[in-house]
N, CA, C and O atoms as a MOPAC input file, in Angstrom:
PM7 MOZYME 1SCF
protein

 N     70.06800 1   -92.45800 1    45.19900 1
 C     69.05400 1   -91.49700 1    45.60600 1
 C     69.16900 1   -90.25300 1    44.71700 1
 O     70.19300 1   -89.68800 1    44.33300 1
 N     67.90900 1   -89.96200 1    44.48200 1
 C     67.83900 1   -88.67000 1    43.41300 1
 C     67.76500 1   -87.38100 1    44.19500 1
 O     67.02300 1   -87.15400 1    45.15100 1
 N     68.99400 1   -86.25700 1    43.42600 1
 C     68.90300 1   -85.32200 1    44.38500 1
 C     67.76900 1   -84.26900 1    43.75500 1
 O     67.31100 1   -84.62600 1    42.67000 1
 N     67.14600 1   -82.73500 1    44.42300 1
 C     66.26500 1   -82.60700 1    44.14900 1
 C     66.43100 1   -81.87300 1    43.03200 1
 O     65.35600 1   -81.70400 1    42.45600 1
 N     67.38100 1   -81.35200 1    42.47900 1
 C     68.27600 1   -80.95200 1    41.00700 1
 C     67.44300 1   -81.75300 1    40.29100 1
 O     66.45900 1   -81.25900 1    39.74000 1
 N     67.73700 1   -83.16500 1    40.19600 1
 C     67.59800 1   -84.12000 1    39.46200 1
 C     65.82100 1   -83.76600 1    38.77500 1
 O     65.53200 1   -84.07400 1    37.61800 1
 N     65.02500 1   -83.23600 1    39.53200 1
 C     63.59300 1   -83.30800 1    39.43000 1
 C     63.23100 1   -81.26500 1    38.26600 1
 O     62.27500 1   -80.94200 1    37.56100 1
 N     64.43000 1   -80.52900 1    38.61700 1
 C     64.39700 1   -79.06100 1    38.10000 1
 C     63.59700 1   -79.41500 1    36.80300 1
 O     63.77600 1   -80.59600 1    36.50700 1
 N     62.75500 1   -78.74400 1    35.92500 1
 C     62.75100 1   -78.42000 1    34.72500 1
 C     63.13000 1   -76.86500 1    33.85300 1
 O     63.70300 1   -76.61100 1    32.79300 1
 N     62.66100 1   -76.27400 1    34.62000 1
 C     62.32700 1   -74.72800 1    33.87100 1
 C     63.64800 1   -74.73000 1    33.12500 1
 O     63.68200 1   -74.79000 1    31.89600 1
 N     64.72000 1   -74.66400 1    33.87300 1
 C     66.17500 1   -73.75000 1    32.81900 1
 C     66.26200 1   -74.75500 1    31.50900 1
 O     66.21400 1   -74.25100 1    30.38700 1
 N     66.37700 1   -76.04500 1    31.65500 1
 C     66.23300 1   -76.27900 1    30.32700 1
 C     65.39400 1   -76.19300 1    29.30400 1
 O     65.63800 1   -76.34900 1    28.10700 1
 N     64.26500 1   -75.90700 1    29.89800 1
 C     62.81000 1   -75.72100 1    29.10800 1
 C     63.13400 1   -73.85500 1    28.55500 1
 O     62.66200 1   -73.37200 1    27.52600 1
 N     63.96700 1   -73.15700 1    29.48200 1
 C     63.48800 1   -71.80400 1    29.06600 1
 C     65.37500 1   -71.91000 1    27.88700 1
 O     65.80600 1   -70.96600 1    27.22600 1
 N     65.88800 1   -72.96100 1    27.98000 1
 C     67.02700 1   -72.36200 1    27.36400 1
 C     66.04600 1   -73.22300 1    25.41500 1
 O     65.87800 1   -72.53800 1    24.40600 1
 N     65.78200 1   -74.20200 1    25.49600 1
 C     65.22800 1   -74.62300 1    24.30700 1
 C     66.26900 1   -75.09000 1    23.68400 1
 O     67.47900 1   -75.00700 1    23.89500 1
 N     65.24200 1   -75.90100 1    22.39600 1
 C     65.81500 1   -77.25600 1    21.82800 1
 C     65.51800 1   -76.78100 1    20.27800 1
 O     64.41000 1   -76.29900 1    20.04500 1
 N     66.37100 1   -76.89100 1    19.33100 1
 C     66.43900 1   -77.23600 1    18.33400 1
 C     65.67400 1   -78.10000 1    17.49500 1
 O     65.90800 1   -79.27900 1    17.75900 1
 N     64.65700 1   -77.90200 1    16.37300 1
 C     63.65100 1   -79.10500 1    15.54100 1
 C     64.01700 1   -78.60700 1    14.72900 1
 O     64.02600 1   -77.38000 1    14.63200 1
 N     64.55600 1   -79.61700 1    13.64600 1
 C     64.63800 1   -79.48800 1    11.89800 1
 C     63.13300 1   -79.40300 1    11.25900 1
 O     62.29100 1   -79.81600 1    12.05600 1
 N     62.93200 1   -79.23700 1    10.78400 1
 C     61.57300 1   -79.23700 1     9.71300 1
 C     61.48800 1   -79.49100 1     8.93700 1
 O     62.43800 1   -79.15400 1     8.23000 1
 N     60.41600 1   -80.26700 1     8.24600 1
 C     60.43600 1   -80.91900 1     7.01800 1
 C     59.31900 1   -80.30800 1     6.01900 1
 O     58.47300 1   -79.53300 1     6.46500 1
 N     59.34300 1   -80.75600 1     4.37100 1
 C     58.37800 1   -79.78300 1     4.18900 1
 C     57.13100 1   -80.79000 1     4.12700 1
 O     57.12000 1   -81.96200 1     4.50300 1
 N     55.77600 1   -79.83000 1     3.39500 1
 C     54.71800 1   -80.87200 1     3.75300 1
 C     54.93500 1   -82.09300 1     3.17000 1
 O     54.13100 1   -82.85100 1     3.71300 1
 N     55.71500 1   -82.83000 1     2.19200 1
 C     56.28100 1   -83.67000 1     1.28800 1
 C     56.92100 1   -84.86700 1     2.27400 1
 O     56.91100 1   -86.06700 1     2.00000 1
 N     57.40800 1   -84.33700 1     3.33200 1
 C     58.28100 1   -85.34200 1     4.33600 1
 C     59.56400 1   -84.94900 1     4.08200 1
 O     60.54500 1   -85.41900 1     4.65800 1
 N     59.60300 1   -83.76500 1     2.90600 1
 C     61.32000 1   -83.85700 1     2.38600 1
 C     62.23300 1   -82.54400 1     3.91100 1
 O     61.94600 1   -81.39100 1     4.23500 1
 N     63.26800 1   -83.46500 1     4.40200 1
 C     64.02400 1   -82.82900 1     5.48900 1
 C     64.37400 1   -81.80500 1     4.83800 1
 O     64.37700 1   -81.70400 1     3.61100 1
 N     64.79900 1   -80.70500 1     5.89600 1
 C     65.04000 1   -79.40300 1     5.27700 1
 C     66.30700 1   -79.22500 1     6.49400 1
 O     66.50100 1   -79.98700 1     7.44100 1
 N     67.06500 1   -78.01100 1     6.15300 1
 C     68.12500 1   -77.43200 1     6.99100 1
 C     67.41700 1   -76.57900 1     7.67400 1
 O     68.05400 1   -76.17800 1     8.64800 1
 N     66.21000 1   -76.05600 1     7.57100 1
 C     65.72000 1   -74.93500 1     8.19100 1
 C     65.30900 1   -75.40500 1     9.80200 1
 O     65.58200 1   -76.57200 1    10.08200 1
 N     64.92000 1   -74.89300 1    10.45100 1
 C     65.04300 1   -75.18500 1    12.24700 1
 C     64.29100 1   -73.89800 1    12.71000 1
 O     64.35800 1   -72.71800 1    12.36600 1
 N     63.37500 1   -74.75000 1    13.83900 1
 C     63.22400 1   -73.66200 1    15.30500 1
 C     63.36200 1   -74.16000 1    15.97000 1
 O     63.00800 1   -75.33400 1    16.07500 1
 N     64.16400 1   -73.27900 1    17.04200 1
 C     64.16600 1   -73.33300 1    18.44800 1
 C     62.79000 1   -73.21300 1    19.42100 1
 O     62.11600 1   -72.18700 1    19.51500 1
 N     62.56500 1   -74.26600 1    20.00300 1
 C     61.29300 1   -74.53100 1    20.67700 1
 C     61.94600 1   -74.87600 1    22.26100 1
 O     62.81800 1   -75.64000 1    22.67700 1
 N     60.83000 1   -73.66800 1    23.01000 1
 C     61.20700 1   -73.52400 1    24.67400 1
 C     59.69600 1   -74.93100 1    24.80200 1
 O     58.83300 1   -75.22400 1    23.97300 1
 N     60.00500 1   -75.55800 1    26.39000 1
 C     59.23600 1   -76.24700 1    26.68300 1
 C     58.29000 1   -75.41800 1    27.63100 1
 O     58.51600 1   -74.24500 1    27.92900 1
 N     56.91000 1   -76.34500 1    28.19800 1
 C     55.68100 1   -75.67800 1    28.94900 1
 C     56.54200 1   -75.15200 1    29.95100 1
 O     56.17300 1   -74.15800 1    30.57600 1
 N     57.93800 1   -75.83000 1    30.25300 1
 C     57.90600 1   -75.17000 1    32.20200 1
 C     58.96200 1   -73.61000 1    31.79500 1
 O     59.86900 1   -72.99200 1    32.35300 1
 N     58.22000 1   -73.50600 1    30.57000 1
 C     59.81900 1   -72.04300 1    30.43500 1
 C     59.10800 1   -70.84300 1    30.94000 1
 O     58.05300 1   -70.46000 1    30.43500 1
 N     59.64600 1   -70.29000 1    31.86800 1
 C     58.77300 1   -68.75400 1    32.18300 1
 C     58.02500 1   -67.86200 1    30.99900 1
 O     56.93700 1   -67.43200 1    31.38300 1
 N     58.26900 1   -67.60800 1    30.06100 1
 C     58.12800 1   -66.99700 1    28.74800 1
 C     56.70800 1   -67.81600 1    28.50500 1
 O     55.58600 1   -67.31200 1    28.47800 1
 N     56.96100 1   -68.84400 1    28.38200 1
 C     55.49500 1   -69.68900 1    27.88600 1
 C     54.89100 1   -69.68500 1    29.04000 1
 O     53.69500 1   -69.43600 1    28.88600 1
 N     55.24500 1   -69.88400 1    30.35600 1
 C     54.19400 1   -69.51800 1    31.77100 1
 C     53.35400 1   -68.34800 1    31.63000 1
 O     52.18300 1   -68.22400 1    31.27000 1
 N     54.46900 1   -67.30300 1    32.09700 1
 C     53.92600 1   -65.75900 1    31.41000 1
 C     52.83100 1   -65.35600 1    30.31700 1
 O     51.98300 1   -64.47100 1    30.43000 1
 N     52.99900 1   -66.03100 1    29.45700 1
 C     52.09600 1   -66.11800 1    27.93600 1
 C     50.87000 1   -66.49800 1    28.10600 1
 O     49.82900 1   -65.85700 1    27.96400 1
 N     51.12200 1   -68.05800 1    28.56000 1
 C     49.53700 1   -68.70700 1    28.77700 1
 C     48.49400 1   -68.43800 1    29.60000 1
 O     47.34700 1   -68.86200 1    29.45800 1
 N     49.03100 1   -67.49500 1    30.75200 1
 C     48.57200 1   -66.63700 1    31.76500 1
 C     47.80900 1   -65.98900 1    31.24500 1
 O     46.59700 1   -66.09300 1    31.43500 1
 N     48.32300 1   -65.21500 1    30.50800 1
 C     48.08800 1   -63.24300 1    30.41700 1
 C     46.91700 1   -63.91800 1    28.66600 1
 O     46.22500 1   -63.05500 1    28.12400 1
 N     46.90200 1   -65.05400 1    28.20300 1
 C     46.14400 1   -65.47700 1    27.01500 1
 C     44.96800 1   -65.99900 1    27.56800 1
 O     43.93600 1   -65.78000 1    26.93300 1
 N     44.90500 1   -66.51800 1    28.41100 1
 C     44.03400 1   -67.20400 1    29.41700 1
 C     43.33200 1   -66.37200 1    29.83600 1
 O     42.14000 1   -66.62700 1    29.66200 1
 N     43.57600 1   -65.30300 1    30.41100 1
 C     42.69800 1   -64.27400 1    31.38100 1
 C     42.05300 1   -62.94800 1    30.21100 1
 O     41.09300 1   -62.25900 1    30.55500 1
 N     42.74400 1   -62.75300 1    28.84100 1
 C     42.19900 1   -62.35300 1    28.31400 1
 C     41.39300 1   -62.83700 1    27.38500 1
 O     40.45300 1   -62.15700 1    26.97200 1
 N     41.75100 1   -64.61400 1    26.72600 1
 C     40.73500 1   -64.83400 1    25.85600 1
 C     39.21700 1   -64.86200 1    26.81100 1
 O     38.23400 1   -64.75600 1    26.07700 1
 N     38.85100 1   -64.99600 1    28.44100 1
 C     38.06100 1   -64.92800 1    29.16800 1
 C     37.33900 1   -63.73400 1    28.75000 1
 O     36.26400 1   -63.55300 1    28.17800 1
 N     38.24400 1   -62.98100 1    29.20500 1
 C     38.07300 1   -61.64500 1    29.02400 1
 C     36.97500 1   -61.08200 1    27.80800 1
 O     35.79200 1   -60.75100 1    27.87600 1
 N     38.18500 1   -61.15400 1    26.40300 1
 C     37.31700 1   -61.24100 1    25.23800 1
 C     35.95100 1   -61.92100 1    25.02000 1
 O     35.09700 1   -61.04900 1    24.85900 1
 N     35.41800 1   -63.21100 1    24.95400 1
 C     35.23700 1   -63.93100 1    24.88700 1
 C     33.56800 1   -63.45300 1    25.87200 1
 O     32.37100 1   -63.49000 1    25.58900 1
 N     34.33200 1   -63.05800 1    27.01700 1
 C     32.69600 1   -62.37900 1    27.76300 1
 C     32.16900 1   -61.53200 1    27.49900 1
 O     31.02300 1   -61.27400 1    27.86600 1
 N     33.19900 1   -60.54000 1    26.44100 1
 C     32.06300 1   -59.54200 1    26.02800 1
 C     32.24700 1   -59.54700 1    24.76800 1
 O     32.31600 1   -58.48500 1    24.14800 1
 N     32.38700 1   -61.04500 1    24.01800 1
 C     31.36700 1   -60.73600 1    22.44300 1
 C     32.67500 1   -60.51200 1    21.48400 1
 O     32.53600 1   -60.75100 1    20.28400 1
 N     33.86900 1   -60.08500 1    21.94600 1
 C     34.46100 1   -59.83300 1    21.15900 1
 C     34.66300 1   -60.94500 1    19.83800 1
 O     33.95300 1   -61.94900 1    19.78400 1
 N     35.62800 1   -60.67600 1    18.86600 1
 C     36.39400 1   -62.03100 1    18.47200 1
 C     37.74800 1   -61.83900 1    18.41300 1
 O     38.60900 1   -61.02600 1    18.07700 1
 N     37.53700 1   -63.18100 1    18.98800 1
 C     39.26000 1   -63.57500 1    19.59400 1
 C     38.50500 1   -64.49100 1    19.90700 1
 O     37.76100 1   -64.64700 1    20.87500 1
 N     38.85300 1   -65.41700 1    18.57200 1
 C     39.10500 1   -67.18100 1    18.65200 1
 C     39.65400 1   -68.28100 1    19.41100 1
 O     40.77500 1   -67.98600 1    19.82500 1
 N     39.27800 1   -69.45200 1    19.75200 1
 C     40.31300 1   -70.33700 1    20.41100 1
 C     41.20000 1   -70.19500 1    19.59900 1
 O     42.26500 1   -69.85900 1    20.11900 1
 N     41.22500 1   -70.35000 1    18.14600 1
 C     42.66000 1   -70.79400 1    17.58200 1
 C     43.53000 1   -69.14900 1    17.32300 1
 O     44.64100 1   -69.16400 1    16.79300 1
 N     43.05700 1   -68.16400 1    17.64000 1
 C     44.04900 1   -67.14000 1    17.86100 1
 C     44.58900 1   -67.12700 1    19.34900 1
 O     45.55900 1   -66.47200 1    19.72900 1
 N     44.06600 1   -67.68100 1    19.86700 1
 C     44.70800 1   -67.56700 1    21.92900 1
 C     45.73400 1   -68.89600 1    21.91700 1
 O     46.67600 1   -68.71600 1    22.68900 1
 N     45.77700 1   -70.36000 1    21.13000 1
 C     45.96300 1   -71.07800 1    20.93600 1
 C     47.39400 1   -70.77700 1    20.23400 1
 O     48.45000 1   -71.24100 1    20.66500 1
 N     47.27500 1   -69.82100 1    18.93600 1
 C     48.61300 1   -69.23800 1    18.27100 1
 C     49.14700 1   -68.69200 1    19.01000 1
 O     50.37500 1   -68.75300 1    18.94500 1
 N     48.58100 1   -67.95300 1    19.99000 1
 C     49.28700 1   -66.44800 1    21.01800 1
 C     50.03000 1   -67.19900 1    21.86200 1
 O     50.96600 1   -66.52200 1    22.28600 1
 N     50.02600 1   -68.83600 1    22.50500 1
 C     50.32300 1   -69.05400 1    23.15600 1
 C     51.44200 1   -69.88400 1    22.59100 1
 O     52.58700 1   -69.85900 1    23.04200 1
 N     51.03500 1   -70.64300 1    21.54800 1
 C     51.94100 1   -71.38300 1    20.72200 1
 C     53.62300 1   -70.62200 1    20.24300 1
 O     54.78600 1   -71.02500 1    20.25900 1
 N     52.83400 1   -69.17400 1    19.79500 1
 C     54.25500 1   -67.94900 1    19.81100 1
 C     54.99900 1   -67.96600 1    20.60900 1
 O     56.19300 1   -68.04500 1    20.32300 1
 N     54.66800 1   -67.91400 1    21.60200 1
 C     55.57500 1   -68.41700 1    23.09300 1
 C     56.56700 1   -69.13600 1    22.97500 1
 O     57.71100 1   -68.86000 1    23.33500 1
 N     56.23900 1   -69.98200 1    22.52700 1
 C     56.97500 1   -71.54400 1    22.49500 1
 C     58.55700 1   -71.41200 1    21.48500 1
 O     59.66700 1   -71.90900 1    21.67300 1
 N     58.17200 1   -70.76500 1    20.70000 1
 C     59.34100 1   -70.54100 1    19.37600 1
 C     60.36400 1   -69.50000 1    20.29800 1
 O     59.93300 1   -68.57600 1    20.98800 1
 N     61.46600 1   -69.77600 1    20.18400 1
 C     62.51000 1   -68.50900 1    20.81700 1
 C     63.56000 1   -68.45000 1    19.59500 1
 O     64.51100 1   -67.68500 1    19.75300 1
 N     63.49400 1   -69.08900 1    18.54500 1
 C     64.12900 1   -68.73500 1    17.37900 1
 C     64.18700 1   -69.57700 1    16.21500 1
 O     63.70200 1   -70.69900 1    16.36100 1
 N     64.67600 1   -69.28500 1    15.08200 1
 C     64.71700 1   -69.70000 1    13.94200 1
 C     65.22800 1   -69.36300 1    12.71500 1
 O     65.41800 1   -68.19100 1    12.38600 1
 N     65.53800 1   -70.59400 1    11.80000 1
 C     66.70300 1   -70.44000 1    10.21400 1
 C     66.65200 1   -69.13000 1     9.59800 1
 O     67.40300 1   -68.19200 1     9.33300 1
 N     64.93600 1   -69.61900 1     9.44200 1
 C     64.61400 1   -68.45900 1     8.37100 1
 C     64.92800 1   -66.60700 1     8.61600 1
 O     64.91400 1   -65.83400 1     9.57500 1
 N     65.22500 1   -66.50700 1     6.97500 1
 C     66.22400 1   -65.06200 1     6.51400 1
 C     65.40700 1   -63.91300 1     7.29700 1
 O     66.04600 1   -62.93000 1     7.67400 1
 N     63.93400 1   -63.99300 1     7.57800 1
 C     62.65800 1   -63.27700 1     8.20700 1
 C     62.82200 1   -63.38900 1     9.70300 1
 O     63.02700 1   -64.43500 1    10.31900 1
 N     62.66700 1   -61.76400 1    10.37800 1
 C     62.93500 1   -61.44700 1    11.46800 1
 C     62.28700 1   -62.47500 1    12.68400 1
 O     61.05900 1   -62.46100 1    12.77700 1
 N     62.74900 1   -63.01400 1    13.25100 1
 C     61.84400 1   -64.31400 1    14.45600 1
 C     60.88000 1   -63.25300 1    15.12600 1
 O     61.14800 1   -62.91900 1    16.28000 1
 N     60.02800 1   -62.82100 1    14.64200 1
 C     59.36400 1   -61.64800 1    15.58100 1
 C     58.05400 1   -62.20000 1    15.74100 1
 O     57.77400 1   -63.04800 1    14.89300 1
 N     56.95100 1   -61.89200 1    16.81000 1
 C     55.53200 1   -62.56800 1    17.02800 1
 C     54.94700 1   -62.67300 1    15.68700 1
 O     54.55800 1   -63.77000 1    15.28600 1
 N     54.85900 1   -61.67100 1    14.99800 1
 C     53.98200 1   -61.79900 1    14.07100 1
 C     54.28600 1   -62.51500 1    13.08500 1
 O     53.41200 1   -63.30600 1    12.72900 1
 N     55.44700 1   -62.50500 1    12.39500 1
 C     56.24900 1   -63.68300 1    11.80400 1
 C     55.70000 1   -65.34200 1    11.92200 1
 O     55.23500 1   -66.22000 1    11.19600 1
 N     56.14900 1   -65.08500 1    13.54400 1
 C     56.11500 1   -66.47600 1    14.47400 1
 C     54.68000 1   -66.68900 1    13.95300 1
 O     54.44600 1   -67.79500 1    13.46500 1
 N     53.66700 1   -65.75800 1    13.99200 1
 C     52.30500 1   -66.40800 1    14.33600 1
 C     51.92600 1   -66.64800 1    13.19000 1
 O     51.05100 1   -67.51400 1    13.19700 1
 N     52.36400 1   -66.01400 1    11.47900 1
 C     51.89000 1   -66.19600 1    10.12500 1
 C     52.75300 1   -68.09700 1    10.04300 1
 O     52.13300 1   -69.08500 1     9.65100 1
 N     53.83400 1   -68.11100 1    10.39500 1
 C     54.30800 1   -68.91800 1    10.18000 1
 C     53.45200 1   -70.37200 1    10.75000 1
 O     53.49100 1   -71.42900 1    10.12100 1
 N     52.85500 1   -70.22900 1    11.77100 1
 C     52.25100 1   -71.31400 1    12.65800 1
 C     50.70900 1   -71.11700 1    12.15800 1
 O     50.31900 1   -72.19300 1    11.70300 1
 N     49.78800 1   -70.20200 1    12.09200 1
 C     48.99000 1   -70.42200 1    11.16700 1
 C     49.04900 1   -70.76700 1     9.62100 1
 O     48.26000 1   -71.54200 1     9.08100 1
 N     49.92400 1   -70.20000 1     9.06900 1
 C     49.69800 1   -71.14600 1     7.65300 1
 C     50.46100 1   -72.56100 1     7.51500 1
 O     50.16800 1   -73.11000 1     6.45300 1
 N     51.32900 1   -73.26500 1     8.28200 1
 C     51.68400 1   -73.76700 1     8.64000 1
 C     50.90200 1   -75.23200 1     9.66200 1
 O     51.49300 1   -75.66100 1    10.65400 1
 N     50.11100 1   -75.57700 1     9.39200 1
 C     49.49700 1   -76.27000 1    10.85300 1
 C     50.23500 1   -77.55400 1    11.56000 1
 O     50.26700 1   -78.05700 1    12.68300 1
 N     50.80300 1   -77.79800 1    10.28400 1
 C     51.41100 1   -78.93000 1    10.82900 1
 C     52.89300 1   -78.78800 1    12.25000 1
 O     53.14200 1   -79.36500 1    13.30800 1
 N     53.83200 1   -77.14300 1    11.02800 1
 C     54.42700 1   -77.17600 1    12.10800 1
 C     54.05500 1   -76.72500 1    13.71200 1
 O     54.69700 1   -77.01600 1    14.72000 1
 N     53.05400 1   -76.08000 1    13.63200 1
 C     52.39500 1   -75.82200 1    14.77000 1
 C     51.91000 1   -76.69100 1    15.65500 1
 O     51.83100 1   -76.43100 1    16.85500 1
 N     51.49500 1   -77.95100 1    15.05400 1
 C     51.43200 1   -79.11600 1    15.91200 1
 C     52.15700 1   -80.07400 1    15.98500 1
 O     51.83900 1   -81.21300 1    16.32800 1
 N     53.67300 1   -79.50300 1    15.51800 1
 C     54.98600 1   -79.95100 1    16.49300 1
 C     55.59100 1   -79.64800 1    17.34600 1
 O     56.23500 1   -80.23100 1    18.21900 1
 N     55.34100 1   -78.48800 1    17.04200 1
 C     55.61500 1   -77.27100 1    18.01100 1
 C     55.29100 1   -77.83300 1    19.41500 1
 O     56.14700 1   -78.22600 1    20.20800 1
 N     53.52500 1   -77.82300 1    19.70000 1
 C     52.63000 1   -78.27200 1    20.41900 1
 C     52.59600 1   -79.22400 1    21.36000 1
 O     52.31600 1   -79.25100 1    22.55800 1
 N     53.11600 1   -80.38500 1    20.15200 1
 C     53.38100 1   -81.91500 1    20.50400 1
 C     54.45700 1   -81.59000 1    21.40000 1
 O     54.26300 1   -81.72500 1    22.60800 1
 N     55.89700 1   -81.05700 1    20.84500 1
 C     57.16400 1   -81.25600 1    21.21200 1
 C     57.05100 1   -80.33600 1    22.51900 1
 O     57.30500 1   -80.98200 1    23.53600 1
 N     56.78300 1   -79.19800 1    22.71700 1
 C     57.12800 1   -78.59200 1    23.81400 1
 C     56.79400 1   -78.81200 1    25.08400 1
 O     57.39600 1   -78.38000 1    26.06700 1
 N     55.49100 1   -79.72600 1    25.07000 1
 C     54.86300 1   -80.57200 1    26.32500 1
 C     55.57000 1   -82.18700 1    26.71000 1
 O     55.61000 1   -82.83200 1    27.75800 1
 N     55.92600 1   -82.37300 1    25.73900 1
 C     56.92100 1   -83.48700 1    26.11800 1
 C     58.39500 1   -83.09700 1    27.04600 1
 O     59.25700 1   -82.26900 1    26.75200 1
 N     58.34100 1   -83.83000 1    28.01400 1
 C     59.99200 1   -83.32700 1    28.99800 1
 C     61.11400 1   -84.49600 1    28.47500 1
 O     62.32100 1   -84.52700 1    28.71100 1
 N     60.41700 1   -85.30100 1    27.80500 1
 C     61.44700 1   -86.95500 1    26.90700 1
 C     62.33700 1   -85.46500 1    26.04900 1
 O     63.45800 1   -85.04000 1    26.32800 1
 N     61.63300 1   -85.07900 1    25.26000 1
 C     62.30400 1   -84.71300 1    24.53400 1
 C     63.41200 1   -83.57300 1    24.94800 1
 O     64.46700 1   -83.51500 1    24.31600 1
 N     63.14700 1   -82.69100 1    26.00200 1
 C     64.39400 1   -82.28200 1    26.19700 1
 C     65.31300 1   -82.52900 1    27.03000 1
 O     66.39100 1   -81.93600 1    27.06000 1
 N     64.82300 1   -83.79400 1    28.08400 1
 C     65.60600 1   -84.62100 1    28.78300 1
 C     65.86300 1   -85.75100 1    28.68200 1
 O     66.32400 1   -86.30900 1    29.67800 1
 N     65.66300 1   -86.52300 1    27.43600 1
 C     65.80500 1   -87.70900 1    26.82600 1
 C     67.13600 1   -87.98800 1    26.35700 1
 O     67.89300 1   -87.03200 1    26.52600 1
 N     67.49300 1   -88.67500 1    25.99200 1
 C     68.77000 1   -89.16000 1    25.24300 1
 C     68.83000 1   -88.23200 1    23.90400 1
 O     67.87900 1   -87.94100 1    23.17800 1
 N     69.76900 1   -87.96400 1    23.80600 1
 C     69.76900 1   -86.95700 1    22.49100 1
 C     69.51700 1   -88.34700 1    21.24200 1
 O     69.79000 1   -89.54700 1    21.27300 1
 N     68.89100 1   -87.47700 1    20.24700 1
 C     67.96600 1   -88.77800 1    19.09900 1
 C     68.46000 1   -87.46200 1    17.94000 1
 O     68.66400 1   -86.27100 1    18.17300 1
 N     68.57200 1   -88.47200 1    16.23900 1
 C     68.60900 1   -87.47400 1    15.43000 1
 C     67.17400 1   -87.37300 1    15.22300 1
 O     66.32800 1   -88.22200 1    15.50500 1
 N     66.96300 1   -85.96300 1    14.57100 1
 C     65.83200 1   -85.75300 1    13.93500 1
 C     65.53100 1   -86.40000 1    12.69600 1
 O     64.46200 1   -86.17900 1    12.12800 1

């Protein structure tokens, strides 16, 4: 019988998982972010407060894009990383816009619960 522990997500989602990165080539790299999953408060918090304002925006004309509310929320997700450049939002968010691919690992990976409760796998 499964106890109700067994069912928790958030703390491991808000402590986050480690992804190597590769470049656009396929060639593996040493470089890494730390990626929190959907149930991490930080990304709760985020998608909230992105949600009620891309509405917001959005009703009166402003611009503020899906794919900037989409980054805002995606920022969330990163809680750290290799690179010599400060892990700071704006960083986070140049990095994931010019970047698309890693952004839709990011994406992929943080909605998956396999992956941070799965059998540990190499990258």
């Amino acid at each position: 019988m499964a106890s109700m522990t067994d069912f928790f997500t958030r703390e491991k989602a808000n402590e986050g998982k480690k992804i190597f990165l590769t470049l656009p080539d396929g060639t593996p790299t040493e470089e890494y972010l730390i990626i929190r999953g959907i149930d991490s408060d930080h990304y709760q918090a985020t998608n909230n407060e992105v949600m009620r304002n891309f509405m917001l925006k959005s009703s009166q004309d402003e611009e503020y894009s899906e794919l900037e509310a989409r980054l805002d929320i995606w920022v969330s997700l990163v809680a750290g990383w290799s690179f010599e450049q400060a892990c700071t939002p704006e960083n986070i968010k140049q990095l994931l816009r010019e970047a698309p691919q890693i952004a839709k690992k990011v994406d992929e990976l943080s909605s998956n619960r396999n992956f941070f409760f799965g059998k540990e796998q190499s990258n």
